[in-house]
C-alpha positions in Angstrom: 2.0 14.3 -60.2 -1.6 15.1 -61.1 -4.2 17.7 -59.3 -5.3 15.1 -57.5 -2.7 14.0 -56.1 -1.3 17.5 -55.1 -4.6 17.8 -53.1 -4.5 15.0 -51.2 -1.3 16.2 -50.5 -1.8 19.3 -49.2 -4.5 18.0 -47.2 -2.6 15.9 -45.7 0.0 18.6 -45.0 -2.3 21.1 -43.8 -3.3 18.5 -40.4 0.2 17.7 -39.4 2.1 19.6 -37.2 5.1 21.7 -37.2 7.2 19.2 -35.9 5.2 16.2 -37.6 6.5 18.5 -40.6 9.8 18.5 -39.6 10.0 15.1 -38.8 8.9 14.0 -42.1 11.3 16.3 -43.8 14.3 14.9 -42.2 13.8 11.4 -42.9 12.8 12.0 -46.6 16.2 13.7 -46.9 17.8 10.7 -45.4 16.1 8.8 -47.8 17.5 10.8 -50.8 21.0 10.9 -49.1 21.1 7.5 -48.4 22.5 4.6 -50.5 20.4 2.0 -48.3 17.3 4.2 -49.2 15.2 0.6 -48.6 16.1 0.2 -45.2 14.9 3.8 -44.2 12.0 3.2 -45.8 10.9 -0.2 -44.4 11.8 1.3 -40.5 9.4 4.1 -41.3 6.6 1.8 -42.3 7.2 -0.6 -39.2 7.2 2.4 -37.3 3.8 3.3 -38.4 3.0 -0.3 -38.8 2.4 -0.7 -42.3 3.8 -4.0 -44.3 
């Protein structure tokens, strides 16, 4: 990951709420403790509505 990157990052970090945070940091460890890693993945876009 380059600078950049990391700062649009921690932008993007620094405007979401606690629970946003929390959120986010429970499906990403579903993601890496899943086997159908895809499938989370595509639920969370059509949650947010991106294709």
């Amino acid at each position: 990951m380059n600078n950049v990157d990391m700062a649009k990052l921690m932008s993007i970090l620094s405007k979401m709420d606690k629970k946003d945070l929390e959120e986010g940091l429970s499906k990403a460890s579903q993601i890496l403790n899943s086997k159908d890693a895809d499938s989370i993945i595509n639920d969370i876009k059509k949650n947010q509505g991106i294709q």
